[in-house]
N, C-alpha and C positions, 0 to 999 in steps of 0.2 A: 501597436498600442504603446502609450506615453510609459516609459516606467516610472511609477513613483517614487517619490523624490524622498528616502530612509534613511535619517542616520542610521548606523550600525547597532549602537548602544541606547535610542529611542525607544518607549515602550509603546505600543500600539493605542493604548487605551487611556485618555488625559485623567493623570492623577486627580482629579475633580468631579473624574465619573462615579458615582454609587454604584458599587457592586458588592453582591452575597460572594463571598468566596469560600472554598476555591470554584472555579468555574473556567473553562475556558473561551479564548475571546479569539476571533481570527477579522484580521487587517482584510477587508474584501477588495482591496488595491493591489494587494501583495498575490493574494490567490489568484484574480482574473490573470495578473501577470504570468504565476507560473501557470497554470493552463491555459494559456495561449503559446508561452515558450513550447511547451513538450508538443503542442499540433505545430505548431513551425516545425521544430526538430522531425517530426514523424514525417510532414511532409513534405521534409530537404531530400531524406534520404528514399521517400517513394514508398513507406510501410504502411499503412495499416494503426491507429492512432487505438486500442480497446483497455484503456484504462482499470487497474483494480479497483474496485471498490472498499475494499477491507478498511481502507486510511482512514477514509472521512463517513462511509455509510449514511452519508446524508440526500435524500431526493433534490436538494438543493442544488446540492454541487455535481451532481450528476446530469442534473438538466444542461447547468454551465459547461462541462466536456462535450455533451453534445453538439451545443450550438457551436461549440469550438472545435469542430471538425470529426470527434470520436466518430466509430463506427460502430459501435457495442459499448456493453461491458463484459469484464470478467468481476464474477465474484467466487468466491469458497465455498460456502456453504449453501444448500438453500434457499434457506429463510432469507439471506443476503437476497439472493436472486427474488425471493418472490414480493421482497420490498420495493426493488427497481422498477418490477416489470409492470406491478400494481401503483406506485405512486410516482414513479420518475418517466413514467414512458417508453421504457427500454425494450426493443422487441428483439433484440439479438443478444443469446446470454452466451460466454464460455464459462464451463462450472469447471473450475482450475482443480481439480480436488475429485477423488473417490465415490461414485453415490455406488454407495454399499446397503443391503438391507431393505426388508418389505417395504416398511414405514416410505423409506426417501423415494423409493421406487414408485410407487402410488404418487407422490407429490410430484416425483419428477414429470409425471405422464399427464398430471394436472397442469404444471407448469407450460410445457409442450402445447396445449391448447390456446396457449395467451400469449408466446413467445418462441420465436428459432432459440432452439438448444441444445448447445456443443457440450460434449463433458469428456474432460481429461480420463483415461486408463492408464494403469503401469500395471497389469496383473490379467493373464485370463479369466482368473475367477472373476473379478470385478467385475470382466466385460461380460463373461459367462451369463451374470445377473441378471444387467440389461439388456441383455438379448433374450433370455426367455420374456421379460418384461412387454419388449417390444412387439417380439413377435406374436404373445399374447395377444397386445392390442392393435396389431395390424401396423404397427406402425417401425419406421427405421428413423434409427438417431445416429448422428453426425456424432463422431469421434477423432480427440486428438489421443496420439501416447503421447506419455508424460516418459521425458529421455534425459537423465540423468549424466549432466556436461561435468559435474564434479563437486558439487555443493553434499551429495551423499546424504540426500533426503530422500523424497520417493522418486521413482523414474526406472526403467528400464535401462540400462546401461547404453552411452552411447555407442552404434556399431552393430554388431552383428546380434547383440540380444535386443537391440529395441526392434532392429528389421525381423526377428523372428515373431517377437511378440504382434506388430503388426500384421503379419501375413495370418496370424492364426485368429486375431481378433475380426477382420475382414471377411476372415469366411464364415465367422458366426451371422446365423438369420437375426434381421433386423438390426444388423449393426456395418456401416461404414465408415473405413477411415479415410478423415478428410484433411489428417494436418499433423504436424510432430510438435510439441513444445517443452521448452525448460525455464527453472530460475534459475537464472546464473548469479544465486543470492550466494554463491564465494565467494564474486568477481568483489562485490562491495565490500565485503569481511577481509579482504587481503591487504598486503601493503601498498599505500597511496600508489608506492613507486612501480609497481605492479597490476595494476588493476587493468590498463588497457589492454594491457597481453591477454590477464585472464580473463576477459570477456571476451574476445575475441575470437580465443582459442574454444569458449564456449560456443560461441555462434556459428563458429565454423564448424565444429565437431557435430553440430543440430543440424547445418546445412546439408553436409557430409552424408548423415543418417538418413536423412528426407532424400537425397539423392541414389544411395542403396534400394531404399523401398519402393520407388521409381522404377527401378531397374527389372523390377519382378513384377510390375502393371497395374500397380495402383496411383492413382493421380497426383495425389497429397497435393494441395494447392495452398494448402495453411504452415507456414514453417514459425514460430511463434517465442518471441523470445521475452522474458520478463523482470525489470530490477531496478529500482531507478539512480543509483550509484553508478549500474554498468548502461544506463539510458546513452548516452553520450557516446560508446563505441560498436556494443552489440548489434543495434541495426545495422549499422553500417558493411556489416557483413555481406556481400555479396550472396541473393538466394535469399534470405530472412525478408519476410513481407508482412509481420504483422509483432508490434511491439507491445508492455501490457503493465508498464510503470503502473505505480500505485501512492507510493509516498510522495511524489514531488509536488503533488497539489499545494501541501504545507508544509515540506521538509522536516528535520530535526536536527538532536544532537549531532547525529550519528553522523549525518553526511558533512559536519565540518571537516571531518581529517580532510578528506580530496580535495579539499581549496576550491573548490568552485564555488561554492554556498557556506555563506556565514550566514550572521543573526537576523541580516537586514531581510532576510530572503525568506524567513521563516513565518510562514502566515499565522500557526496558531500557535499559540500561549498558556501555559496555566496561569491562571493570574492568583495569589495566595495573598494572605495577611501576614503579615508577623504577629504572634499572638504571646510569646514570649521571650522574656529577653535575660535568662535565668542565670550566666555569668559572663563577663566580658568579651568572651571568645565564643559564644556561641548564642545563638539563635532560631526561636523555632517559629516554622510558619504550618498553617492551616491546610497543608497537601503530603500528605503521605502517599503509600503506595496505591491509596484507593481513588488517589489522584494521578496520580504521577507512572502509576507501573513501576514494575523492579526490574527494568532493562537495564542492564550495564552499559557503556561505552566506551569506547578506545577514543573517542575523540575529545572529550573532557572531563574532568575527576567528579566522580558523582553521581548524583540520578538526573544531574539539569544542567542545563546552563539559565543563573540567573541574570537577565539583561540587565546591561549597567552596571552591574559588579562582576569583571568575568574571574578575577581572585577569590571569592568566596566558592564555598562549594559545599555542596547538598552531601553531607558526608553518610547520613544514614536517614533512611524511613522507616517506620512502621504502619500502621492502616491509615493513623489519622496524621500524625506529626511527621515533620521534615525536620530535622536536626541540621543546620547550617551553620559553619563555620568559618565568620567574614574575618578577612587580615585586620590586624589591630588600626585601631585609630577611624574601621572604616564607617563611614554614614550611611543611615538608610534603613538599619535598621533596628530600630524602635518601635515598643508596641504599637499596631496600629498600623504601620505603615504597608505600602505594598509593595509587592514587585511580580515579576514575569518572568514565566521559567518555560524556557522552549526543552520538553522533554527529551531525554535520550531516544525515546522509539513512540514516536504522535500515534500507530494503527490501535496499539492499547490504550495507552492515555485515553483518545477517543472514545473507543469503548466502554470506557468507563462513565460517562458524563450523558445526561438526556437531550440538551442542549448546546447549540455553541451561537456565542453571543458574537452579531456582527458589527465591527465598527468600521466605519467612515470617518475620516478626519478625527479620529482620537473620540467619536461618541459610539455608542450603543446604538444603533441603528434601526435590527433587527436581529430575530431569534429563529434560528433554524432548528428543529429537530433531529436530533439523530436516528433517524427513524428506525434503523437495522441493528442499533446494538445489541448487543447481547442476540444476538442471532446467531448462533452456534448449534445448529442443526438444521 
């Protein structure tokens, strides 16, 4: 595919366009390109392409990973999943994440009817659940552990507690395991100059694990690795066959520090007004946190990077206002005017918004819905 043709400091959307703001707007030049990158990438190294959905949560763009080689998806939550499977066509789900509790358990078994579904453990009890669940209803579900490379979120430790935890989940009725994964979401969080080691060392330590539990006679054909800052090395691992990026559809702040990806690269946008311009050094626009999220970043000073001024900076929000603070003498912003803020972390941002407006050549094009927001159960 042609990549198109972006300045760096170009705003997506022709100042000419009418927009309600804040709202966000995504370049669908910019997106096909990076998901067409990350299925070349998957299928350089021979893995397994099953995309998060948490980014974008839209049926839209989930069809687009499909036709672009994905093999699934992974979603979080449920409701995430039973959005896909019902509006995107998705019939192989990984539920990266705990289903805990009667309530999930009943939907999960629902779900199951409409779709192959994998679901992460790091706990007997969890798996305990689903195994009475299943063995209730006759049925056996596909499980990953969740193996803890060094991020110190949920996971089994890697080594001889994930291998134990698998041998005991295995024997439970109605449940088998089929695969080991982790986020190797430190590898992204560390220093630039650092990052490939620590993915690395993540993927190897997950490969390591899956080759233990091997060794005691369970198959595991799924070795699962997931993060899109450590996309670039982690597969690359020897033994890892199945990879499960999520943000690089649209990128953000966050992944400038690594020098691979700047602004140009960045499919969506908050787009804001300026709405006040109350003393010479400061300016406010139309996107607060109920825009924007309160993610911090290491990669630029603020809640954003605004394109075209990358010296101003998003110094504070609260729900509705962005409080900006452009170096003196700078243009652009006066009431009225607009600009574009590529968020520190787009999976919330998105969530936040019902819509994302698609432009073509700098117009409004089309309106995708978000269809999975706020789907947090």
């Amino acid at each position: 595919m042609v990549a198109p043709t972006v300045d760096v400091e170009r705003t997506i959307v022709d100042p000419t366009e009418v927009l309600d703001t804040p709202c966000i707007a995504v370049d669908e030049a910019i997106l096909r390109q990076n998901i067409a990158e990350m299925a070349a990438l998957a299928a350089g190294h021979g893995v397994n392409l099953r995309p998060h959905m948490k980014t974008h949560k839209t049926p839209h763009i989930a069809r687009l990973q499909l036709a672009a080689g994905a093999v699934g998806a992974t979603c979080a939550k449920l409701g995430e999943a039973e959005i896909f499977v019902d509006q995107a066509g998705i019939d192989d789900v990984l539920l990266a994440y705990p289903v805990v509790g009667e309530p999930k358990l009943r939907r999960l078994l629902d779900l199951m009817e409409r779709a192959r579904v994998t679901v992460a453990v790091d706990s007997v009890a969890a798996a305990t659940g689903l195994s009475a669940a299943m063995a209730a209803a006759g049925r056996t579900l596909d499980l990953y552990i969740e193996v803890n490379t060094g991020q110190d979120r949920a996971g089994a430790s890697a080594g001889e507690e994930a291998v134990a935890l698998a041998l005991a989940v295995d024997r439970l009725p109605g449940a088998r395991v089929v695969g080991v994964m982790t986020h190797e979401g430190h590898a992204g969080a560390s220093d630039p100059a650092v990052i490939a080691g620590t993915a690395r060392n993540a993927g190897a330590a997950l490969v390591n694990t899956a080759a233990k539990i091997r060794d005691h006679g369970i198959e595991l054909p799924h070795v699962s690795v997931g993060s899109t800052p450590s996309s670039w090395y982690t597969p690359a691992v020897a033994g890892v066959t199945e990879m499960r990026p999520g943000t690089y559809v649209f990128y953000d702040n966050s992944i400038f520090r690594h020098g691979r990806i700047g602004p140009d690269r960045c499919a969506a946008r908050v787009v804001a007004t300026v709405v006040s311009r109350p003393a010479a050094g400061r300016a406010i626009i139309d996107a607060g946190s109920k825009a924007l999220a309160m993610d911090p970043s290491s990669s630029h000073p603020g809640y954003g990077y605004i394109v075209g001024h990358p010296a101003a900076t998003i110094a504070r929000i609260s729900e509705e206002h962005g409080v900006v603070l452009p170096p003196p003498e700078e243009p652009g912003f006066a009431v009225g005017d607009r600009v574009e803020v590529i968020p520190n972390h787009i999976c919330p941002a998105v969530n936040l918004t019902d819509e994302l407006l698609i432009a073509r050549d700098g117009r409004v094009a089309d309106r995708w819905p978000v269809a999975a927001r706020g789907k947090v159960r």
